[in-house]
N, C-alpha and C positions, 0 to 999 in steps of 0.2 A: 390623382395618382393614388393607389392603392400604397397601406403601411409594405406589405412587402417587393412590393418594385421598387422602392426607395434604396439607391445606391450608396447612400451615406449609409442607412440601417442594416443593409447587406454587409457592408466590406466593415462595419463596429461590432454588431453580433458577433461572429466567427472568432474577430483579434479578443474581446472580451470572453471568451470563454478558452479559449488558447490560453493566453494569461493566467486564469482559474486554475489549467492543467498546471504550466511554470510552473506555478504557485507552489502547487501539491507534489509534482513528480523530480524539484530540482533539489528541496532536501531529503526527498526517499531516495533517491538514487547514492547520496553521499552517506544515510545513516544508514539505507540499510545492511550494508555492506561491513560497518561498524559492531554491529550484534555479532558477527562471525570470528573465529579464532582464526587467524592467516589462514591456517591448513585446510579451513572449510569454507574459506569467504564467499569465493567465487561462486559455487557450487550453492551452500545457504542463500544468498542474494540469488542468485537464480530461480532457484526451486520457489521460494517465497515469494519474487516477485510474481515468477506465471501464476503460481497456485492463486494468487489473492488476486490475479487478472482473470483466471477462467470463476471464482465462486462469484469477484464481482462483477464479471464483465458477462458472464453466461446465466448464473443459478440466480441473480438477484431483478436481472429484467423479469424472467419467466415467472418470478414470484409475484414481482409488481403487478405485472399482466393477467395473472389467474387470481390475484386479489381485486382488483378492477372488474372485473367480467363474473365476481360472484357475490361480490359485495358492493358496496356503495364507492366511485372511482378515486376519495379523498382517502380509501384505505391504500389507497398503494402509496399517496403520500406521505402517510404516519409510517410504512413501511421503511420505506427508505431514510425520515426525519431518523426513527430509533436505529437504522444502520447505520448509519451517519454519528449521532449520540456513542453507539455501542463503540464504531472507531476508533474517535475523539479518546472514551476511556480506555479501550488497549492502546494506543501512542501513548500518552498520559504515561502506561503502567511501566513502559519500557525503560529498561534502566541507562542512565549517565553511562556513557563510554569514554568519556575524557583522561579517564586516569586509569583503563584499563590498560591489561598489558594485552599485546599484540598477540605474543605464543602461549596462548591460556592451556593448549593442550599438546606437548612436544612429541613427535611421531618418535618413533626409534626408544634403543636402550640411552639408559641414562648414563649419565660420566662415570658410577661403579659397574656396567653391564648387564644393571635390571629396568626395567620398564621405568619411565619417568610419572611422578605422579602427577594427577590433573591438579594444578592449582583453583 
């Protein structure tokens, strides 16, 4: 029997890279939502999430692929390793939301009837 008609290795491949996802998508979905003032949460976690799904889910294979096809094919590897690297340091850079406050930027007039300022 050949490695890929192997039904043990079929049905642990797929669950281990599933998991991988877990991994990574169960605490983006709770921080990133945390970076946003209430007023803009929704809307911030939206936008950031598709944006950083289409540059990495569209613009970074296409790169791998015409880095592979002009170069030598371990350069799409190094590609992706320093995507990957680049990542790791913006998460890194991202700041503590634990003691943030909720209404960083209040809509409306303030309690005397002028603008509220952004804390």
């Amino acid at each position: 029997m050949r490695r890929h008609e192997d039904p043990v290795l079929v049905a642990v491949a797929p669950s281990g890279v599933l998991l991988c996802m877990g991994v990574i998508y169960g605490p983006a979905g709770a921080y990133l939502p945390e970076l946003f003032a209430t007023r803009l949460r929704y809307s911030g976690a939206g936008f950031s999430y598709n944006l950083g799904g289409v540059l990495g889910g569209a613009a970074a294979p296409l790169a791998v692929t015409a880095l592979a096809e002009n170069c030598r094919p371990a350069v799409g590897g190094w590609f992706m390793s320093a995507t990957a690297l680049l990542s790791l340091a913006c998460v890194l850079a991202l700041p503590e939301t634990k003691e943030r406050d909720l209404e960083l930027v209040r809509p409306g007039p303030g309690p005397e009837g002028e603008a509220a300022p952004a804390r």
